[in-house]
N, C-alpha and C positions, 0 to 999 in steps of 0.2 A: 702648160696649164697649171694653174694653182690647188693642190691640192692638201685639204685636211681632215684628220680624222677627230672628233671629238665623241666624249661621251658623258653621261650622269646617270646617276641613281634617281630612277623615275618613281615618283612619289607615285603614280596612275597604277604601274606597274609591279612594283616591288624589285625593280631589280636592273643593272646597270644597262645602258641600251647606247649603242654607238651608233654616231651618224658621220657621214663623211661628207664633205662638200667639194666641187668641181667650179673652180671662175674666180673673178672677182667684180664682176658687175653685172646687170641685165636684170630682168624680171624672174622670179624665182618659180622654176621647175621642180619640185616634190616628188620624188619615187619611190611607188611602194612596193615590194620586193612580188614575183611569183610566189605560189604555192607555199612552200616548205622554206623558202631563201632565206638569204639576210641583206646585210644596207650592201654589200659588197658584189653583190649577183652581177648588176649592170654593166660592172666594171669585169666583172671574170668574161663574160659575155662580149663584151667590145659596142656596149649598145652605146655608153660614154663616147669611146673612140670615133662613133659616128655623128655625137654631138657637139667633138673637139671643136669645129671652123662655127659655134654658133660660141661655145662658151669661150675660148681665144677672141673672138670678135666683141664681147662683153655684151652678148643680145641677152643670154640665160646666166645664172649663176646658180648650178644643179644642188640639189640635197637628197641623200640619198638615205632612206632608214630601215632598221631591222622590221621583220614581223611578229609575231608571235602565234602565227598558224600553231607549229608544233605543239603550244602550246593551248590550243583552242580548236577549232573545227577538226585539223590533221590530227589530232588526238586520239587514235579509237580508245584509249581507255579513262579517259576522259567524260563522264557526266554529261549529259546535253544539257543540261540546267547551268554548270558549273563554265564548259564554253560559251555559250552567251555572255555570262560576266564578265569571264576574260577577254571579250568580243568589244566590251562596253567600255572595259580599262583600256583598251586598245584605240579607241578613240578618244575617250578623255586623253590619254599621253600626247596625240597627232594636237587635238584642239589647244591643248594648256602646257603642252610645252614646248612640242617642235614649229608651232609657230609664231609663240614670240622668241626663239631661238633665232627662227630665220626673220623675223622680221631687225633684232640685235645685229643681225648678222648683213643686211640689206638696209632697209630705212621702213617705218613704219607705213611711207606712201607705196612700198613697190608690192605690186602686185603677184601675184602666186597663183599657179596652177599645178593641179596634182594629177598625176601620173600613172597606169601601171597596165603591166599585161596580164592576161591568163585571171588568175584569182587578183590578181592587182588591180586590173581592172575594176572587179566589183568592188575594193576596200575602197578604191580612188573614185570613184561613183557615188557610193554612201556617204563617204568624208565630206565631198563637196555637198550633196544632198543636205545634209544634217547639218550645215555649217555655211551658207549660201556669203552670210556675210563674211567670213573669214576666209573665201576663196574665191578668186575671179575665175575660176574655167576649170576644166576637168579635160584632159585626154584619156579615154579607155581603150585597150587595145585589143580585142581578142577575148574579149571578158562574155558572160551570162551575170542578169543582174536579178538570179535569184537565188537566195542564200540558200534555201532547201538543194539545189543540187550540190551541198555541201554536206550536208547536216544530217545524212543518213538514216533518214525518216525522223528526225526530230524536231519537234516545233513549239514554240510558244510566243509570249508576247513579246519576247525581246528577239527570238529570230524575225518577227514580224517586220519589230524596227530595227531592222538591218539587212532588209529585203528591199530593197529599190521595187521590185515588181510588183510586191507586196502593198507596201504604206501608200508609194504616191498616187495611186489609183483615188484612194482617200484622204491625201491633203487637200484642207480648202481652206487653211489658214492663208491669208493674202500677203502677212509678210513674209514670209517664206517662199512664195509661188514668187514673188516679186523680185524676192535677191536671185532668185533660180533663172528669172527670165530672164536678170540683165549677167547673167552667167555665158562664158562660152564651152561650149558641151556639146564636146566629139567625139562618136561612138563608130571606131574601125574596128572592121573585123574581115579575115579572108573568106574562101569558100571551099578551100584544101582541106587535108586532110585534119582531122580535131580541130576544124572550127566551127562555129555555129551559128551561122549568117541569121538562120530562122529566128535565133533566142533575140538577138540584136534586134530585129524587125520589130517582135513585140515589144520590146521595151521602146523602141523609137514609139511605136502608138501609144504605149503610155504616155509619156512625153506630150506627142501632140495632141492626145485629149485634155490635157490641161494645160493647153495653149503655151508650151515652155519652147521654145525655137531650138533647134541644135541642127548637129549636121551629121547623118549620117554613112559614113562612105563602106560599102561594102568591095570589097577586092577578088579578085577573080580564084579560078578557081586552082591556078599555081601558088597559092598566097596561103599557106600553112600555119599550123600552127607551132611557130618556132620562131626562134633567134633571129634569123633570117628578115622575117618578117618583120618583126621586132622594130629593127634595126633599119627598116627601110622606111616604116612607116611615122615614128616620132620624129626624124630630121625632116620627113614631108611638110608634116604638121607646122612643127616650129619656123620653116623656111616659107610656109605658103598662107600659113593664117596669124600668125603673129608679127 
C-alpha cells in the first residue's frame, strides 16, 4: 500500500497541520479523526488495515487529517464564543484547502466522500451539509448531529450553524437542498453500549422532512461503540454501496 505523509502551514488555521494518504487510485475517502485524535488515529486503530483489499484494488484512495477538537469544543478552558471560531477555521481549512489538495492529488473529476466516527461523524455530516457541491456522499458512523451535546451548555449563532439538527430543519434554499439530494448520506450507528440509535432516528426525520434521501442502517445491539465497530462497518459501506 502506498503510503504518504504531508503537511503545511494552514493559512485557515494558523498553524502546520499533516495529512497522510493511503492508495494510489479510486475515488477519494476523507477521514475525520474521533474526539480528541489526530490524521494518524485510523491507522493506530487498524481501521486502514481493514480498508487495505479496497485501497490495494485502487477502488478508494484514503486521506486522512488532523482535528483541532483540543483546540475547540474539547477545550474546557476555552471560551464558547472563541470555539466556535475555531470551529469555523476548521472548516474553511477542510473546504479551501484539503480539498484542492485532494483533488491535486486525484483528478478534479474524482469524486470524494467524507468520513468519520464518534464526533467524526458529526464534523463529516456538517462538512458535507455546508459544502453539498464539493462532496459527493457522507459516511457517518456512530455520530449525534447535534453540536450542543458538545458545547456544555453553550450556544449561539455559530453553534447553530454547525448543528446538523439545528439549521436543516430551516433550510429552504433550493440549491443547497438540491446538491444535498443528489448527495449519498449514510447514517450507521449500533445499539450497544455508548451508542445512540435514538439521536440517529431524529436526525434521519430531519433529513426526510426535507425530502433529502439517505440510508439509514441501525445495528444491533452487539454493535458498540468502539473500534470494532468502526472497522466492520466502513469496509461494508465501501464494498456494498460504492
Amino acid at each position: 500500500m502506498q503510503r504518504h505523509i504531508t503537511s503545511w502551514y494552514s493559512p485557515a488555521l494558523f498553524k502546520e497541520m499533516p495529512v497522510v494518504t493511503y492508495g494510489h487510485y479510486g475515488f477519494a475517502l476523507l477521514l475525520v479523526p474521533t474526539a480528541a485524535a489526530d490524521y494518524l488515529e485510523y491507522e493506530r486503530f487498524q481501521l486502514i488495515d481493514s480498508l487495505a483489499p479496497f485501497i490495494d484494488a485502487g477502488k478508494i484512495k484514503v486521506f486522512s487529517i488532523n482535528s483541532i477538537n483540543t483546540e475547540s469544543w474539547m477545550n474546557n478552558d476555552m471560551e464558547g464564543a472563541h470555539k466556535a471560531i475555531r470551529q469555523n477555521q476548521f472548516n474553511e481549512y477542510v473546504f479551501n484547502e484539503v480539498i484542492p489538495f485532494i483533488k491535486n492529488n486525484t483528478s478534479w473529476d474524482t469524486p470524494v466522500i467524507v468520513s468519520g466516527a464518534s464526533f467524526g461523524a458529526l464534523h463529516s455530516m456538517n462538512l458535507f451539509l455546508k459544502r453539498p457541491d464539493l462532496f459527493n456522499g457522507v459516511i457517518a458512523m456512530s455520530g449525534v448531529y447535534d453540536l450542543t451535546e458538545y458545547t456544555k451548555g453553550y450556544y449561539d449563532e455559530q453553534v447553530y450553524y454547525n448543528s446538523p439538527m439545528h439549521y436543516i430543519p430551516n433550510l429552504t434554499d433550493e440549491w443547497y437542498l438540491n446538491h444535498i439530494r443528489n448527495g449519498k448520506i449514510i447514517i450507521a450507528t449500533g445499539s450497544g453500549a455508548y451508542e445512540d440509535p435514538q439521536a440517529n432516528r431524529r436526525f434521519s426525520e430531519v433529513l426526510w422532512n426535507k425530502g433529502i434521501w439517505h440510508e439509514l442502517d441501525i445495528w444491533g445491539e452487539d454493535i458498540t461503540h468502539d473500534w470494532p465497530t468502526w472497522r466492520k462497518m466502513l469496509p461494508h459501506f465501501i464494498s456494498n454501496r460504492f
